[in-house]
N, C-alpha and C positions, 0 to 999 in steps of 0.2 A: 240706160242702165237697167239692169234685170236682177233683180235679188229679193231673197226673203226670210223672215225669222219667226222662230216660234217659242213658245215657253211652254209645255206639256205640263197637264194638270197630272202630278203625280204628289201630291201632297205635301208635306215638308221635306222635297228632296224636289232637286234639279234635273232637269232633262232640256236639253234644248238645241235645235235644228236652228242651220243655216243653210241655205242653199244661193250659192254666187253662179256668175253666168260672168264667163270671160272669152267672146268672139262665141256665142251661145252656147257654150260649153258647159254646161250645169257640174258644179264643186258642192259636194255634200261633208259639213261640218257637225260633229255632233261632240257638245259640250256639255260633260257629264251623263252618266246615264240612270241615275237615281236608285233605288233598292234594289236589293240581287231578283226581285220578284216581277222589279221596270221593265227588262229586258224586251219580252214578246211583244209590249205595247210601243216601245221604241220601234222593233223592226217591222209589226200594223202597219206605222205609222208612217215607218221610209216607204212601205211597198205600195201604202193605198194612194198617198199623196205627192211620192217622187218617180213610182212606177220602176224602181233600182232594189238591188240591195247590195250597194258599191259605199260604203263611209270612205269618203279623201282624207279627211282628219277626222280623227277624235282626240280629245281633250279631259283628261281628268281633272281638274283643278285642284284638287287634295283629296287624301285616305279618308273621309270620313263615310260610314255604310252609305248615307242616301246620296253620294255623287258617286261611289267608286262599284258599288254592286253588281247594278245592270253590264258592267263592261264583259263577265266571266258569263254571262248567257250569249251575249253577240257573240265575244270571240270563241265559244264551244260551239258554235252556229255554223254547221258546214254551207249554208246558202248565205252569210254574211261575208265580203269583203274588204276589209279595212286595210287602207294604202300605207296609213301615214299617223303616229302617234304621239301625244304630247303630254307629259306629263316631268316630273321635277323627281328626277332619283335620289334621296336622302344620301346614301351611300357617295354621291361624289361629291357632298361639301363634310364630309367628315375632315377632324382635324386631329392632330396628334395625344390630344388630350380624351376626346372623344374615343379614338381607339385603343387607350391606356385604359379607359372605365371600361372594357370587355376584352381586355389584355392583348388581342390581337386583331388585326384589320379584320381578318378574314367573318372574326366572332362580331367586331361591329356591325360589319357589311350585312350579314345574315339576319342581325336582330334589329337594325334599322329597317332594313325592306320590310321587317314583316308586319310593318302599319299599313304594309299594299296587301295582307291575305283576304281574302273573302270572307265578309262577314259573319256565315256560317259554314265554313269550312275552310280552317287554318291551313289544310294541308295546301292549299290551291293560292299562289301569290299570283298578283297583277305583275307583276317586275317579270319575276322566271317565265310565264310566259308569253311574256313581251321576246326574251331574248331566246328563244323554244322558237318564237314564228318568227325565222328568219324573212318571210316575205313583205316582215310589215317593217316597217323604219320609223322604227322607236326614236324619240330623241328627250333630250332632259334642258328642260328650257327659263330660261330666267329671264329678269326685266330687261328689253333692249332683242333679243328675238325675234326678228320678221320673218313670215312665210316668205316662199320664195319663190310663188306666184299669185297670190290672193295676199287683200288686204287686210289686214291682221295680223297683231305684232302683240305680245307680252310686254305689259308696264308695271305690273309686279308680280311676285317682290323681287328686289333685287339681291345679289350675290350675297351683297355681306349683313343684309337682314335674313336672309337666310339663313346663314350659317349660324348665327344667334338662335334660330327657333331651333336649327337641329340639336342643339346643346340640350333642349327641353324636353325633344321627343328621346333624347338619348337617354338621358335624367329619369324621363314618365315611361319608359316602353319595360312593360311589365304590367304596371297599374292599371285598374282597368280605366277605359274612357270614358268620361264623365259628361251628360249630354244634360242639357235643364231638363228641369222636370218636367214630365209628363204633364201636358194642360188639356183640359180638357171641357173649359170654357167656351162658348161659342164668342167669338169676335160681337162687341155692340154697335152697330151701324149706328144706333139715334145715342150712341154717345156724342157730344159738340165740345170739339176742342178746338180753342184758339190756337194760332201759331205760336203766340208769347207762350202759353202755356206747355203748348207741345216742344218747343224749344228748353224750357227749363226739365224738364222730364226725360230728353234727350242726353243732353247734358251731364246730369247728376250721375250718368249710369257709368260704371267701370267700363272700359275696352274689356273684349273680348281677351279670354286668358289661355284657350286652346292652341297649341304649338299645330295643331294638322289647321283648325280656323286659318292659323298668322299662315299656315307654308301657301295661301290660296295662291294659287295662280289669278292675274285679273287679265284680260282682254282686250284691246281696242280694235274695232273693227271699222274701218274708214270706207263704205262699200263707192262711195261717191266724194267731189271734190265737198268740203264745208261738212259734211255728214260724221258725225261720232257719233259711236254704243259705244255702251262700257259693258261687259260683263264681268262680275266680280265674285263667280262664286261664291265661298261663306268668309270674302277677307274681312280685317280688320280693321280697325280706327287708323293704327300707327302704320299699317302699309299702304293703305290709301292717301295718308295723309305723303308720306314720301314723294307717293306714285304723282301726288300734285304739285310737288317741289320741282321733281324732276321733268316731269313733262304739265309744263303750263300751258301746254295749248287744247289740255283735257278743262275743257269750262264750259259750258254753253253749251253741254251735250244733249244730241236730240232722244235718246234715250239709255236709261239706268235699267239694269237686272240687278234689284237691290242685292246686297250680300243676306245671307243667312236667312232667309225667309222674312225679312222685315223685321228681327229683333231689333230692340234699341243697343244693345251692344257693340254693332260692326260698324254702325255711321254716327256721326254728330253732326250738330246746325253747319258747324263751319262748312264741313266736307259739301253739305247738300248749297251751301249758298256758294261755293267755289265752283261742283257741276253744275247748278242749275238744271233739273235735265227737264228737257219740255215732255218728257213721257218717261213714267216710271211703271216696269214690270216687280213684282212680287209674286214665287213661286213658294204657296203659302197653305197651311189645311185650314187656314180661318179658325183660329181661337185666338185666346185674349193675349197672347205672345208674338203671336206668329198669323197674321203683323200685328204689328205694335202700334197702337192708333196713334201714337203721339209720331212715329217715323210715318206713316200714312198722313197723318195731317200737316206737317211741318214740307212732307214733299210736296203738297199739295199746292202750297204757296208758288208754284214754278211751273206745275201742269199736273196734265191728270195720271193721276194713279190706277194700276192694272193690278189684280190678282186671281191667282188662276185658279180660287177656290170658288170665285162667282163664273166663272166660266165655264161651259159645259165638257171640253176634253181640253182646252187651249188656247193657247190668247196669238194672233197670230196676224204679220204687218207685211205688208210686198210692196214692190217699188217697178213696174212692169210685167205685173205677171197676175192675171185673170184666172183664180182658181175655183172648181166649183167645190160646191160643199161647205162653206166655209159662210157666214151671218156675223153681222155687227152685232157687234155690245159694247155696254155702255160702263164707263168707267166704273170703278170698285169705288174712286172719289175723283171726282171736276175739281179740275183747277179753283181754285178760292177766287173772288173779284177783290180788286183792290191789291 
């Protein structure tokens, strides 16, 4: 088996490469592309280290700027090629009720998509030109989704948790979007938190209450027999918690791409003692949120912990494949003893 993943240090936002090898056929996957400003350091990064500039999938996992940005630099990219698209169209779980609140489908349709415009320039939607490049093969995908040659497959959210968030974005789109505040604390490494305590800290905190957070798409990537990732973009407490109803043989996973930069918002003890994950990534600026020492310490209890704010461009794992350029480091935090 031949495969490998990366996490790109792009701050509080998401960027991250896969590349699968099927009869040595290298499959380039890029999940999220991080601020409209990610873009050039995305495609660096295909051309220095895949030697391509061919994306097989990409993947947005929800509208919010630091995943969905970078996409509107690649696709203006006349040397970028992108095969294959995945992302969740708001617009086709609207309900009759839904297009009663904007009096007609047409006016829902319109004002849902436009949580896909670019972050600084409304006139420009992710959706229109998705269906603009006829060459690419957009699709709109929910829990239960397998590609249909590579392993990975959508395990949330599903349909009719879905349709409950679109009620919200339907409700909120107008409003503007409301992101935490601004921190600008540096993360305490010689702070010492116990598990017991990082669990009650955990705990105490509301789920996440953003309807683009809840729409996340999450991931499973099976690249080998026994091997799970998760990748969870910025989802939620209650769709993770589903996603583990429904598929129980997510447990014992060999690695987490925590949700939302390691807030305490999007995971709780239970979720982290149901995956277990013997390696956890965090794609994170290092302040005192993001992550959250008490989500860093409590994963820690299971394996060790990655964040790509102590990393020099990226945090990056292979399975057959000898790349140069590329130096060890050492966890953000080691697995706890005991």
């Amino acid at each position: 088996m031949k495969y490998e993943y990366e996490v790109l240090n792009v701050g509080n936002a998401d960027a991250i490469f896969i590349r699968h090898y099927i009869d040595d056929v290298p499959y380039i996957i890029l999940i999220d592309a991080g601020n409209v400003s990610d873009w050039e350091r995305i495609k660096n990064h295909l051309n220095k280290y895949y030697s391509t500039n061919v994306i097989d999938l990409a993947i947005c996992t929800h509208p919010d700027q630091d995943h969905i940005g970078g996409f509107f630099g690649l696709l203006e990219d006349d040397d970028i090629d992108i095969s294959e698209f995945w992302l969740i169209d708001p617009a086709a779980y609207l309900d009759e009720n839904d297009i009663k609140y904007y009096r007609t489908k047409t006016s829902a349709i319109n004002a849902v998509r436009q949580i896909f415009n670019k972050p600084n320039d409304e006139s420009q939607n992710l959706i229109d030109i998705l269906i603009d490049r006829k060459e690419i093969n957009a699709k709109t995908v929910i829990a239960g989704t397998e590609h249909s040659i590579l392993p990975l497959k959508v395990v949330a959210p599903t349909k009719d948790y879905y349709r409950e968030v679109v009620k919200n974005m339907v409700e909120d789109y107008g409003c503007a979007k409301v992101y935490e505040e601004a921190d600008t604390t540096e993360y305490d490494e010689a702070e010492q938190v116990s598990v017991g305590t990082a669990k009650s800290s955990i705990d105490v905190c509301d789920d996440d209450s953003s309807p683009y957070n809840q729409s996340s798409i999450v991931l499973l990537y099976e690249p080998e027999n026994g091997k799970r990732i998760l990748f969870t973009g910025d989802a939620c407490c209650a769709s993770l918690v589903k996603m583990t109803e429904d598929y129980p043989e997510i447990k014992n996973i060999d690695l987490l791409k925590v949700p939302h930069h390691g807030s305490k918002h999007n995971l709780s003890s239970a979720i982290i003692d149901v995956l277990q994950p013997k390696t956890s990534y965090i794609s994170a600026k290092g302040t005192r949120k993001h992550p959250s020492s008490a989500i860093v310490n409590y994963l820690s209890k299971y394996g060790h912990v990655y964040s790509t704010h102590k990393s020099t461009s990226f945090i990056h794992r292979s399975q057959g494949i000898n790349r140069a350029n590329t130096k060890s480091i050492n966890p953000f935090k080691a697995k706890q003893n005991g």
